[in-house]
C-alpha positions, 0 to 999 in steps of 0.5 A, spaced: 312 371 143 318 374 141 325 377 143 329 381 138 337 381 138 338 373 142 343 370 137 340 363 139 334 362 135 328 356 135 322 358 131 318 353 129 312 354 123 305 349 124 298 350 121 293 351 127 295 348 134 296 341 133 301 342 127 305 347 132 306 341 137 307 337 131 313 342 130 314 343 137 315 335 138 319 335 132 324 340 135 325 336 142 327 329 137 332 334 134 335 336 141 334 329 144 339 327 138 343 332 137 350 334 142 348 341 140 341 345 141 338 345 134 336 353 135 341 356 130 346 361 131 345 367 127 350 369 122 356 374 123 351 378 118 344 378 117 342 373 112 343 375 106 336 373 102 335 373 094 328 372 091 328 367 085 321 367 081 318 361 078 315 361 070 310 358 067 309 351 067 309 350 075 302 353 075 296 347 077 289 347 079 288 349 085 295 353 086 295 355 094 288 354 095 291 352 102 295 358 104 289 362 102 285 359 107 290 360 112 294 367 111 291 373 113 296 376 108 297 372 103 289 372 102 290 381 102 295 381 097 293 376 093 286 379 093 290 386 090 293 382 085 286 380 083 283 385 083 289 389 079 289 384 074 281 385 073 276 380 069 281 375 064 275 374 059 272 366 058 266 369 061 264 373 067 267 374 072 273 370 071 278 373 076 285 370 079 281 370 086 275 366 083 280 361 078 284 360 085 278 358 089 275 354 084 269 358 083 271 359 077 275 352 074 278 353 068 284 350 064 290 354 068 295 350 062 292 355 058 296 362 057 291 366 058 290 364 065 296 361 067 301 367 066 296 372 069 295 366 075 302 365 076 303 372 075 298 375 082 301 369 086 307 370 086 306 378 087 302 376 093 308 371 096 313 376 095 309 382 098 307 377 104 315 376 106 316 383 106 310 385 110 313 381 115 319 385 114 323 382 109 329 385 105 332 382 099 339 384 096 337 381 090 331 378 085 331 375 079 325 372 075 325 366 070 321 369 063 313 371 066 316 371 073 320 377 071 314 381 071 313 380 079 320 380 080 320 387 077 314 389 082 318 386 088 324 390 086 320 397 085 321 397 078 315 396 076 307 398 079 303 393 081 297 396 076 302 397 070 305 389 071 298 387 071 295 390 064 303 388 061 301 380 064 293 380 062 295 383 055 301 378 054 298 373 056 291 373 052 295 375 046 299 369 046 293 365 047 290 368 041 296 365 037 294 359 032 297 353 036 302 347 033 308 349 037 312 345 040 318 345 046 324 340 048 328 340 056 335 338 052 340 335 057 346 338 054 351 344 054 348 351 048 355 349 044 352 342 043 345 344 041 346 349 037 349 346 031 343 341 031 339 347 032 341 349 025 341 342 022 334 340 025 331 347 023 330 346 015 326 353 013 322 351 020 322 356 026 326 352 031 330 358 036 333 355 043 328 358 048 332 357 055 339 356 057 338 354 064 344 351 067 349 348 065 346 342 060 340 345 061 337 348 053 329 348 052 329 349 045 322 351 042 318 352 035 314 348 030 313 341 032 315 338 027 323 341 027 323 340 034 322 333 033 327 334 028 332 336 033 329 331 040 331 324 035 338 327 033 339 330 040 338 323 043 343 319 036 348 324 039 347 321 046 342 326 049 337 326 053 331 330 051 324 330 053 317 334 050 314 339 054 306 340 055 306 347 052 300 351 049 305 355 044 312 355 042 315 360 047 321 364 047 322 363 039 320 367 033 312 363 032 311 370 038 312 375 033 306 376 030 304 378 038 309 383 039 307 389 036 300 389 039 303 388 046 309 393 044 304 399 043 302 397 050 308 397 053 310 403 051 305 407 055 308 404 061 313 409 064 319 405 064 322 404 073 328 403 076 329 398 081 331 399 087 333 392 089 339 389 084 334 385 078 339 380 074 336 381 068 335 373 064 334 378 057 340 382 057 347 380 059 348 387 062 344 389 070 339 393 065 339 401 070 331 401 067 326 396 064 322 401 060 317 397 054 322 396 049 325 391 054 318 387 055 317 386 048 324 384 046 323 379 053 317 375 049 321 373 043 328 374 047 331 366 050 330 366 057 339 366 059 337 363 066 344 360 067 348 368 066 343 371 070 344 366 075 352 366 074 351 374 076 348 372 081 353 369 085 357 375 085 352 377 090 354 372 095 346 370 098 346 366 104 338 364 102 335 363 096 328 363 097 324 360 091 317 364 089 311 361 086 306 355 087 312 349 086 320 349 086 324 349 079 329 353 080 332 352 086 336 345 083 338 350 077 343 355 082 346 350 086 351 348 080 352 357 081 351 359 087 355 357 093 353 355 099 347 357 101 339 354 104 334 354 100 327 354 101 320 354 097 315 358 098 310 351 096 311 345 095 306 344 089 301 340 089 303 336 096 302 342 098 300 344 106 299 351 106 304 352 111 311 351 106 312 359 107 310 360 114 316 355 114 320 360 110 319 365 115 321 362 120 327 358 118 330 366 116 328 369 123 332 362 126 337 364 122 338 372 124 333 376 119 330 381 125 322 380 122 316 382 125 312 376 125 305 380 128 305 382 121 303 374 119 297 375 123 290 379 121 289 385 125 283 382 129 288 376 131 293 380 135 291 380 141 295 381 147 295 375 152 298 375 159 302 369 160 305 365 165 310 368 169 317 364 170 317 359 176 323 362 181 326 357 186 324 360 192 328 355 196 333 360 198 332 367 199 337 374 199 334 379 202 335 386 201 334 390 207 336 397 211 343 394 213 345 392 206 343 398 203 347 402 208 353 397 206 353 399 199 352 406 199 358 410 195 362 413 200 360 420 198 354 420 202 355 415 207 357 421 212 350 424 211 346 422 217 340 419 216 333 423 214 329 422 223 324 419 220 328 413 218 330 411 226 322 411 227 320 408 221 313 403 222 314 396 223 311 394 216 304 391 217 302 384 214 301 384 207 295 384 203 291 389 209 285 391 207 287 399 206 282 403 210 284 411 210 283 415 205 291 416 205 291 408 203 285 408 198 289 414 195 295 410 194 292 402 193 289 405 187 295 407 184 298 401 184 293 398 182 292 402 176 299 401 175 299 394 174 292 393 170 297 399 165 302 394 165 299 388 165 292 390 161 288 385 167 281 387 170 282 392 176 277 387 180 283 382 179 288 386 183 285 384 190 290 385 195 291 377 196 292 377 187 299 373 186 303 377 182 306 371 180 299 368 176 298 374 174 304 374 169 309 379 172 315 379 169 322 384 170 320 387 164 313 388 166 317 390 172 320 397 170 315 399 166 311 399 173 315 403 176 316 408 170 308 409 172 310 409 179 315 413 179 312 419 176 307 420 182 312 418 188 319 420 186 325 416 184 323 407 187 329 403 190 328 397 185 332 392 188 329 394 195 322 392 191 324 386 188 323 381 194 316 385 195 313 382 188 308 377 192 302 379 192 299 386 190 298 387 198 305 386 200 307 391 193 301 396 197 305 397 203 312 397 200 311 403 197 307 406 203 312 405 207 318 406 202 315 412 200 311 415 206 307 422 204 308 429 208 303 429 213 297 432 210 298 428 204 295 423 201 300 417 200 
């Protein structure tokens, strides 16, 4: 249930009926301890949602095998990405789907799958939250991530992305194994002269600035043991990653020139939603071929683009892939702002990114959220109308209405046949004429418009009531009505909202039909 426009907001995300009252449980602790409700207020503006994406490194077996089984959306562009990635080799029918579902275990720490898996997954969560009708003022992608961030913003086509992905992903693992990569606790001024130091005559590259001391360097494994012993005599602290090649640095070139010819067959796209590029310090108008291959080899510059990105003033920051890393990084750049995942990792629910969703809708983003469900689950079910105090009652009557007419017409005397008008018969009398048969059908064809309940439900003793009536059902019986009887006193019908009889010979006495018609 749904209502577009309100400024206070409670909307509440769960798994199934018993994680929604978990939710709902929840939310009343909030209100019963706090002095002001937890709906939240939406922003002067709407909020203004940026989309980061994860690299590789957060992938693990069996990455939002949860959500697949619980979002009907996620589930459908996952299946896309899938199939536009195709076959990865390692045997038959070795599909993401397949890898992702477990049909088809393998090593995701191996690049040949990871950067393909991390790849369609987080296409998949990026296109679920602009199904539902997200629209985000920025994106920006960290190293493999880049390639669903550049879909997401209109540069790139899912097809063109996917064989970049596949081809960068098998080269790499066709590469000889030996490199090696260090998380260094310390600014790129500090590390650069022990780069040089450490590197004699091996390949030893700083492969991401990610913060302000927050340098990965990469390369052959014995000048990056090099340089973690005389980072940590410097006070550093250093810790190796689990890698399968040295990423980021020259040990990728011999890759570059296959994936080169690839990559200029891709038509180069603009995108439509700003990318802050982490390859070039510039916002790149175009990312053509020659950019994805100088991205392979280029250091990944994190912490400039999130810098850039804090021109751009998001309130939100939404974390797209199977675990969050970069959220950390851009508090110390961005100013205040919320941050939300999209997964948890591997303590992942399945329901972080319905919590997403709700947590941008509660805070003022206009989203539909039918589009989180299947078409075969949305289905429209009446619901309970309010329950009115009936303690007191204002009736409007004849003489109200008179008392209330614009002076313009209270000169004009009354039509004859409101002095004679009929004593109103007790409500919910069977109709027996054809006049009354003609005229109980329209209601009751009216309300079943309206309402969507069987026509043998509208007996005349029927409680409008119990049947979910409300004043927006309201108007829009009356717009059915109207068309066949003329203009309808709503607020002269409103005490008559009891029963589907008492509505029947409102009407018919409020609208008598010239003799000879059928009323």
């Amino acid at each position: 249930m749904v209502k577009d426009g309100l400024r206070q907001r409670a909307t509440l995300a769960g798994l199934g009926r018993y994680g929604l009252l978990d939710a709902c449980d929840e939310w009343l602790r909030e209100a019963a301890d706090s002095p002001r409700p937890p709906a939240a207020a939406a922003r002067r503006g709407r909020p203004r949602v940026a989309l980061v994406f994860t690299g590789q490194g957060s992938q693990y077996a069996g990455m939002t095998a949860t959500l697949l089984r619980h979002c009907a959306p996620y589930r459908r562009h996952l299946a896309e990405a899938s199939a536009a990635l195709g076959e990865l080799g390692g045997g038959p029918h070795t599909t993401v789907e397949r890898l992702l579902t477990g049909e088809r275990p393998a090593d995701l720490d191996h690049t040949r799958y990871a950067q393909p898996a991390l790849f369609a997954v987080e296409y998949a969560l990026a296109a679920t939250l602009l199904e539902v009708g997200l629209r985000p003022v920025a994106v920006l992608g960290h190293s493999v991530g880049e390639f669903a961030a550049a879909v997401t913003a209109g540069a790139l086509e899912l097809s063109d992305a996917a064989d970049l992905v596949r081809a960068r992903g098998a080269l790499m693992g066709e590469l000889p194994r030996g490199g090696a990569m260090l998380a260094v606790e310390a600014s790129e001024e500090a590390v650069t002269p022990i780069v040089a130091a450490a590197g004699r005559g091996r390949v030893l590259d700083i492969a991401a600035v990610n913060g302000p001391a927050a340098v990965t360097l990469s390369g052959h494994a014995e000048a990056v043991k090099r340089a973690a012993a005389l980072l940590r005599e410097a006070g550093h602290r250093a810790r190796p990653l689990r890698v399968s090649h040295a990423f980021h640095s020259a040990l990728m070139r011999p890759m570059a020139d296959g994936f080169a010819a690839l990559a200029a067959r891709v038509p180069p796209g603009e995108a439509r939603v700003p990318l802050y590029s982490t390859v070039r310090e510039e916002q790149p108008r175009k990312l053509d071929g020659d950019y994805w291959t100088e991205q392979i080899c280029a250091p990944v510059r994190f912490d400039a683009a999130a810098r850039r990105l804090a021109e751009a003033a998001p309130t939100h920051v939404v974390e797209v892939g199977p675990r969050p890393l970069l959220l950390r990084l851009l508090r110390a750049r961005l100013g205040e702002h919320t941050a939300l995942a999209c997964s948890a990792g591997p303590r992942s629910t399945g329901g972080e990114l319905a919590g997403v969703v709700a947590a941008l809708h509660r805070d003022g983003a206009d989203l539909d959220l039918s589009r989180w469900y299947g078409p075969e689950q949305r289905v429209r079910r009446p619901l309970p109308g309010y329950v009115f105090d009936h303690s007191s009652r204002f009736w409007w009557t004849t003489e109200t209405a008179a008392a209330v007419k614009p002076a313009s017409t209270a000169a004009e005397p009354a039509p004859a046949a409101a002095k004679s008008a009929p004593t109103a018969e007790p409500a919910g009398r069977v109709a027996d004429t054809a006049a009354d048969v003609d005229l109980a059908a329209l209601v009751r064809g009216a309300i079943h418009q309206v309402t969507g309940h069987d026509m043998a439900a509208l007996e005349p003793h029927a409680d409008l009531t119990e049947l979910g009536f409300d004043s927006i059902m309201l108007m829009r019986l009356v717009d059915e009505i109207e068309q066949v009887v003329g203009p309808v006193d709503v607020e002269a019908l409103l005490p008559k909202l009891t029963t589907v009889g008492e509505l029947i010979d409102h009407l018919r006495h409020a609208h008598p039909a010239p003799e000879g018609v059928p009323s």
